[in-house]
VMD Tcl script that draws the C-alpha trace (Angstrom):
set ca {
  {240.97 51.42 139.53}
  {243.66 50.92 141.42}
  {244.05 54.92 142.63}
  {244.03 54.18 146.82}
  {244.52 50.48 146.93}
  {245.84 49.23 150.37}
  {247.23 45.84 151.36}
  {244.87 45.26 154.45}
  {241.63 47.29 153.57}
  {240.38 45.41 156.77}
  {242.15 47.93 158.99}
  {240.82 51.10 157.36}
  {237.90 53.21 158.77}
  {235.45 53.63 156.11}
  {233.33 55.78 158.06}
  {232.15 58.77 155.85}
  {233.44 62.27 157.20}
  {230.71 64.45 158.61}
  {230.06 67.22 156.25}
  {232.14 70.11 154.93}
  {229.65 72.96 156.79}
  {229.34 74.73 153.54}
  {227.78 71.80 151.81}
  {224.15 72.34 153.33}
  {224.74 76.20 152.88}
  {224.99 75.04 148.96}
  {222.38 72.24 148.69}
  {220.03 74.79 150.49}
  {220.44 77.25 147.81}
  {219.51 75.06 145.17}
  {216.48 73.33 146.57}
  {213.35 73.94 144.59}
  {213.78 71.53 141.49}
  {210.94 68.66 141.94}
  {212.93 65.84 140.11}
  {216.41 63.69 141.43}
  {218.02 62.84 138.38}
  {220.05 59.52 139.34}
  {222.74 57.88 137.16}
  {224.49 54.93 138.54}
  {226.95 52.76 136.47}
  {230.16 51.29 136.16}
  {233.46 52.49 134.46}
  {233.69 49.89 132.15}
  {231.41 47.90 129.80}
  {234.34 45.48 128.56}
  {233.83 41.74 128.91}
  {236.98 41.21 130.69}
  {236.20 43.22 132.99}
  {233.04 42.75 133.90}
  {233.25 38.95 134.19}
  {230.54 36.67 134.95}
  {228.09 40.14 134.15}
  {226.91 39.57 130.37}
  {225.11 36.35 129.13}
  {226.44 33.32 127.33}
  {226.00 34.73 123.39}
  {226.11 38.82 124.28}
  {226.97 39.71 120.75}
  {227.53 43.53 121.59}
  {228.39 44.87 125.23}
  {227.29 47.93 124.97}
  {224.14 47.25 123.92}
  {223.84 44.48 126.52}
  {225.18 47.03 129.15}
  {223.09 50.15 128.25}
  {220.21 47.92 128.88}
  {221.24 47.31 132.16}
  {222.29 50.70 133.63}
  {221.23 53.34 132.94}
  {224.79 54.95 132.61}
  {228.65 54.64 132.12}
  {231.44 56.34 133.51}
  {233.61 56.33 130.09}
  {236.94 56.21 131.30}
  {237.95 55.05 127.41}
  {238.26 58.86 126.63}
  {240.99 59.52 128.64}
  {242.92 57.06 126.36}
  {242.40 58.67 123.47}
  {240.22 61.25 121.43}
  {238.30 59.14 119.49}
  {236.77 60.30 116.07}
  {233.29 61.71 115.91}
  {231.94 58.33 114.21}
  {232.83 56.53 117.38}
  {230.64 58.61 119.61}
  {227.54 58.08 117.12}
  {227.89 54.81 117.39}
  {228.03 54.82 120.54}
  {224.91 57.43 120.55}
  {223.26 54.78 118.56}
  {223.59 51.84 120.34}
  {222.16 53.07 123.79}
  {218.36 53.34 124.29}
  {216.76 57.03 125.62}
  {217.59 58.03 128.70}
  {221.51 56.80 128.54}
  {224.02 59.18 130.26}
  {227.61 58.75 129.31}
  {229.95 60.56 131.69}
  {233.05 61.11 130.05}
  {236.50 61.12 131.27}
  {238.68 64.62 129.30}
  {241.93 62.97 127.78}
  {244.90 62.72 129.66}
  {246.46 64.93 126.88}
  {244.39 67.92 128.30}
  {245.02 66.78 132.28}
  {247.99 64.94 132.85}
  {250.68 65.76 129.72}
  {249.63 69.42 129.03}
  {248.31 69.93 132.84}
  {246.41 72.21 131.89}
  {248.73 74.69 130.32}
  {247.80 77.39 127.04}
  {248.74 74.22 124.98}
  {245.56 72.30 125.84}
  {243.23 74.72 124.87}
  {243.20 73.45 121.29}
  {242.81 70.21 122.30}
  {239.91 70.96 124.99}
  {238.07 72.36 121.60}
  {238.88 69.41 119.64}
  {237.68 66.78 122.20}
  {234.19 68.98 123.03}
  {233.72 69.01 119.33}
  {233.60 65.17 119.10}
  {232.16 64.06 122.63}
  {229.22 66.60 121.60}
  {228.13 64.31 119.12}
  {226.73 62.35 122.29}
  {223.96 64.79 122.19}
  {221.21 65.10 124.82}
  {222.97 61.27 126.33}
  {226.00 63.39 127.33}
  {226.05 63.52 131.09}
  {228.87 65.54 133.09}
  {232.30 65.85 131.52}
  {234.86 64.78 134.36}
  {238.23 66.43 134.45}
  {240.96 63.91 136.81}
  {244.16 65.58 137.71}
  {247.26 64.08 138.04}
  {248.20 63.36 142.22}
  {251.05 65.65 141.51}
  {249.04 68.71 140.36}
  {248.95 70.64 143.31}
  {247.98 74.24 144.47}
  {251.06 75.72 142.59}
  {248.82 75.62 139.47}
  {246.36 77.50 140.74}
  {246.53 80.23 137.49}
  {246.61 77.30 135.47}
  {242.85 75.60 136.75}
  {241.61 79.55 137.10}
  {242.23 79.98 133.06}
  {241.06 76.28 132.64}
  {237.71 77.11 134.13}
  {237.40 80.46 132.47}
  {237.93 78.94 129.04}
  {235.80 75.87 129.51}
  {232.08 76.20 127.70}
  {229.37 76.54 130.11}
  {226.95 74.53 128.09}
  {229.35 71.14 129.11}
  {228.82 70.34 132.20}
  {232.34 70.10 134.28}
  {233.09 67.99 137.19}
  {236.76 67.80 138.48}
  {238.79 65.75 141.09}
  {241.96 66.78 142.61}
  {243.97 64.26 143.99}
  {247.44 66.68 145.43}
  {246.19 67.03 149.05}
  {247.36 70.33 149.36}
  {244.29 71.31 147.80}
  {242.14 70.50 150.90}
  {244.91 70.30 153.66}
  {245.52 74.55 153.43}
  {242.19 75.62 154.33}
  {242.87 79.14 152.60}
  {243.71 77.16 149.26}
  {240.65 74.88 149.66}
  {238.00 77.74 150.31}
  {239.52 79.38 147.19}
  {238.80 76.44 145.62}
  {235.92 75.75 146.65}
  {234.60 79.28 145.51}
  {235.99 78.79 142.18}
  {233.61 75.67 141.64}
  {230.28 77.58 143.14}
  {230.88 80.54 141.17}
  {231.26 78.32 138.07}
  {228.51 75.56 139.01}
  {231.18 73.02 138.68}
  {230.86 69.71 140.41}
  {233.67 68.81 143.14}
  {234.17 65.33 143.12}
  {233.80 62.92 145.81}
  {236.40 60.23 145.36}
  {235.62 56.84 147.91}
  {239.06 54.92 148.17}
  {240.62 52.79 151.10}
  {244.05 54.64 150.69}
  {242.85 58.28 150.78}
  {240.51 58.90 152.34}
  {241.68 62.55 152.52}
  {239.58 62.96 149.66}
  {236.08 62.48 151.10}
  {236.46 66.24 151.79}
  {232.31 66.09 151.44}
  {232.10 68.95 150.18}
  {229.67 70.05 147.17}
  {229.90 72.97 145.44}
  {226.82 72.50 143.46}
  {223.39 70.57 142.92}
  {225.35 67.17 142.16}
  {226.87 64.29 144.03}
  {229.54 63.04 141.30}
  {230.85 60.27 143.34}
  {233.65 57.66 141.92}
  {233.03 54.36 144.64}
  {236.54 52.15 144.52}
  {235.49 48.64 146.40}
  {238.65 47.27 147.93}
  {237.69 43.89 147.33}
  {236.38 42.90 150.76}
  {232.83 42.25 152.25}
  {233.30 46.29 153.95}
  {232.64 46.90 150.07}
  {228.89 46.25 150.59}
  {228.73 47.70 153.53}
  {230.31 50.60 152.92}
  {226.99 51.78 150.63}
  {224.70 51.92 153.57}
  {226.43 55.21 154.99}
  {226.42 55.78 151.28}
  {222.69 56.20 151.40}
  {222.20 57.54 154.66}
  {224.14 60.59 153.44}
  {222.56 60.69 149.78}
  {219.15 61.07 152.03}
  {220.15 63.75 154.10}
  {222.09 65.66 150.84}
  {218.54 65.03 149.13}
  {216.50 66.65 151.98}
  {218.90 69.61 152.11}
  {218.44 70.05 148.12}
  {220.36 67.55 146.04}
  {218.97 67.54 142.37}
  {221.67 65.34 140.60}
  {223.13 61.73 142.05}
  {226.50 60.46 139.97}
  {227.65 57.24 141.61}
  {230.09 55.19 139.57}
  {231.65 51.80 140.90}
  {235.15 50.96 140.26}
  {237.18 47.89 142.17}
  {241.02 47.93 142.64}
  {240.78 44.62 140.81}
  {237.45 44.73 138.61}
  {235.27 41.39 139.91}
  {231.80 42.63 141.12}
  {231.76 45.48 140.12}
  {227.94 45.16 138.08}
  {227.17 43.50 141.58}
  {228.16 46.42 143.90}
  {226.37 48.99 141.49}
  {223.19 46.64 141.22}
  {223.42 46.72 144.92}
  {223.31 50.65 145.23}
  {220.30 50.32 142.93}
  {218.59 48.08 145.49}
  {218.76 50.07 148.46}
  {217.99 53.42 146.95}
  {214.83 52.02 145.79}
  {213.70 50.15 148.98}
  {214.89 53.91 150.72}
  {212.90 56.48 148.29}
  {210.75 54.00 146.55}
  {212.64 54.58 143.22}
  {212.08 51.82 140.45}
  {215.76 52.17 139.16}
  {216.35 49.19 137.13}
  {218.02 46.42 139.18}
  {220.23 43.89 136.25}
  {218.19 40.96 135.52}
  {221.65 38.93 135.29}
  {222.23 39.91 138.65}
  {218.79 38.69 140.55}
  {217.41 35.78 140.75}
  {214.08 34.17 139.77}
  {212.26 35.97 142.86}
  {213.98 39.31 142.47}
  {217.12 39.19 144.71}
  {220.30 39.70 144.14}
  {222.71 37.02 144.29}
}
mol new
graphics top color blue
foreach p $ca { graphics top sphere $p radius 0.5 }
foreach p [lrange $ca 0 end-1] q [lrange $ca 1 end] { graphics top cylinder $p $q radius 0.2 }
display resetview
């Protein structure tokens, strides 16, 4: 991902924002559930990609991957709507307990922006991506950088059409939407009322949009390393804030690891997975490819 790449990411304050004050006054109002559910992944699962990740012989990646993570961030669906078949293979090919977290086609966000004309295709792509089943995690929705607060009638009939049994997450990249408080609380609202997921997007060149600010039960966070050692340590404040979200309430964790040029990636998500479980005592599955004989990563 390339969305907020900078030339000098060695100049940039990575310091997470403090809180939106609403956030707690959310997470408080959902505490109660006795399980986190925790999905942590990367966007990809191609080879080129993820170099150096998958064995000498892998035959399929998928299969390799899914044993591995224990979810995706499927950014392939913004590409295209693929046909039903595709997603039972893909159903298939993952062991219990996969999450996919699919990305809606750039048809619906970025070429119809949301207008009456992508209501028809909104139906067509639920009626395939459904055939994920019970592995379907929350449907993201990405919005053009140019989308701003002018369409507000547009997201309002968006979110009033959408099915309630999909869950929706959606990131809004115009900063409009958070720099006019007025606009941003009427955002916000819209999300609550509709338990939508507002997401958290971690990128060197805005970092306007670490609004922190929840509007549900779930972190859905999209991490973009800039390719330098801050990348690391960038998920220790990471953590720290997961804790505190968790103590206020937080039931669902969505953290998905992009680079602005994809080279360790697996390695920054395998590292998440490692301090979460040293933090909470969590047995998340840490990639064997990624350790080495005496359980470290490399």
């Amino acid at each position: 991902m390339k969305f907020g790449k900078v030339d000098h990411p060695e100049i940039i304050d990575f310091t997470l924002p403090k809180d939106h004050p609403d956030t707690a006054v959310v997470l408080n109002g959902t505490k109660g559930s006795t399980r986190l559910n925790i999905s942590i992944g990367c966007a990809k699962w191609n080879r080129q990609d993820l170099k150096n990740f998958y064995p000498r012989g892998t035959k399929d990646e998928l299969v390799y991957y899914s044993s591995q993570f224990n979810s995706i961030e499927l950014n392939a669906t913004f590409y295209r709507i693929f046909p039903a078949e595709q997603y039972q293979k893909w159903y298939d090919k993952t062991p219990e307990g996969f999450r996919f977290f699919p990305k809606i086609s750039r048809d619906i966000s970025h070429l119809r922006r949301l207008n009456d004309a992508a209501f028809p295709i909104v139906d067509r792509y639920l009626e395939v991506t459904a055939n994920l089943k019970e592995k379907l995690g929350t449907i993201f929705l990405q919005m053009h950088d140019n989308f701003g607060p002018k369409n507000w009638d547009r997201v309002v009939r968006f979110v009033e059409y959408w099915p309630k049994e999909f869950p929706l997450a959606i990131e809004f990249r115009h900063t409009d939407w958070f720099n006019d408080e007025k606009v941003s609380q009427e955002l916000y609202h819209l999300l609550e009322e509709n338990n939508i997921s507002n997401i958290l997007v971690d990128t060197a060149g805005r970092r306007d949009m670490l609004h922190m600010r929840l509007t549900n039960s779930e972190a859905f966070v999209r991490y973009v390393g800039a390719n330098h050692p801050t990348d690391y340590e960038r998920l220790n404040d990471w953590i720290a804030r997961l804790d505190q979200w968790k103590n206020q309430g937080l039931q669902n964790i969505h953290f998905f690891v992009h680079q602005n040029m994809e080279v360790e990636s697996p390695l920054l998500s395998a590292s998440f997975i490692d301090k979460l479980n040293k933090k909470w005592g969590t047995d998340l599955h840490i990639p064997k490819s990624l350790e080495d004989s005496s359980g470290k990563l490399f």
